[in-house]
C-alpha positions in Angstrom: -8.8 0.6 37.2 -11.7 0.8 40.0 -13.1 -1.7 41.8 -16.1 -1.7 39.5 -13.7 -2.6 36.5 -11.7 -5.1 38.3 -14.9 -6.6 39.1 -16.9 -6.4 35.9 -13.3 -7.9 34.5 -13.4 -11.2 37.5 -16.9 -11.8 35.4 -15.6 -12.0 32.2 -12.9 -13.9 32.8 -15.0 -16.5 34.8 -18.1 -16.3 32.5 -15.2 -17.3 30.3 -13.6 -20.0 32.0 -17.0 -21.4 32.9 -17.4 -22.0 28.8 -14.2 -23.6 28.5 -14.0 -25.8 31.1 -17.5 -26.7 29.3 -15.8 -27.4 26.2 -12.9 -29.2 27.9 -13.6 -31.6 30.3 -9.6 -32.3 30.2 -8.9 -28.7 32.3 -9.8 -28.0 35.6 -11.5 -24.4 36.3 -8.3 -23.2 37.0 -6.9 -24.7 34.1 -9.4 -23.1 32.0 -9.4 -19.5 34.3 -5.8 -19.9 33.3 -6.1 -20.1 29.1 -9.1 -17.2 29.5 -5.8 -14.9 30.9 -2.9 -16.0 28.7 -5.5 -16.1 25.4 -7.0 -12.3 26.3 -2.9 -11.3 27.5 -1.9 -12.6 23.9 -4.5 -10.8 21.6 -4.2 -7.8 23.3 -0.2 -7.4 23.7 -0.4 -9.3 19.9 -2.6 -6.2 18.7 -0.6 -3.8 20.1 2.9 -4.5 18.9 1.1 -4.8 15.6 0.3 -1.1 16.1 -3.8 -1.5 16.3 -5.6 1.3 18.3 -7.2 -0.4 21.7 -10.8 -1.0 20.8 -12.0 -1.9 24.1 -12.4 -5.2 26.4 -15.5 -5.9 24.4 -13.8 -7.1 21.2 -11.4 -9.2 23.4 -14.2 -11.0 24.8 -15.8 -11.7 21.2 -12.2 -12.7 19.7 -11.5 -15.1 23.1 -15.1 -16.4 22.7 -14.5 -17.3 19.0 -11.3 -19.6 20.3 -12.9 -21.2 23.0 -15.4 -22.1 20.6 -13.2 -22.7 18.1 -10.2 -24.1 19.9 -11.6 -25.0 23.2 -11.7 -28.4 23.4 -8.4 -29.4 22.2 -6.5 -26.3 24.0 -4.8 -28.6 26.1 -3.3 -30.6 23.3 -1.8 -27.5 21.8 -0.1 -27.1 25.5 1.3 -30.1 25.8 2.8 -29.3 22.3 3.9 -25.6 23.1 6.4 -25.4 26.0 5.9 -21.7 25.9 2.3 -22.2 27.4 2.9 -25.4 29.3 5.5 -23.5 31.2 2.9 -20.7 31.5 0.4 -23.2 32.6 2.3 -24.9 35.2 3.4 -21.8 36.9 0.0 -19.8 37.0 -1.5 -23.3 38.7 -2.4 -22.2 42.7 -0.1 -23.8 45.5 -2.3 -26.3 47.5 
């Protein structure tokens, strides 16, 4: 990937964060950078196995949208109920 992708990509994802931390006032931006990763990681790894052909980083972004705005505000509920994504959570958060 160039650096024009791995930028453009550093947008989405923060554009994204930026509308969940909205939603959530119970996640920190990182908190919130954090579900943006594992929630685009999970469609896209979820679509593959399923054997789906890779429609681009655009239908990502609409399907992660549609969860924040669906799911948003009560993703970190679902953590604290999911050790498979508290885990994930807790070790993705940045060393101070």
């Amino acid at each position: 990937m160039g650096t024009y992708e791995v930028t453009k990509m550093e947008e989405i994802f923060q554009r994204l964060a930026d509308q969940l931390y909205e939603k959530n006032p119970s996640l920190s931006i990182d908190e919130a950078r954090t579900w943006v990763e594992l929630l685009w990681e999970d469609f896209e790894v979820t679509r593959a196995k399923a054997g789906h052909e890779y429609q681009g980083k655009q239908l990502t972004e609409q399907i992660v949208t549609q969860w924040i705005n669906h799911y948003g505000a009560k993703l970190h509920e679902f953590a604290a109920n999911n050790p498979k994504y508290k885990d994930m959570l807790t070790r993705k958060r940045p060393l101070n």
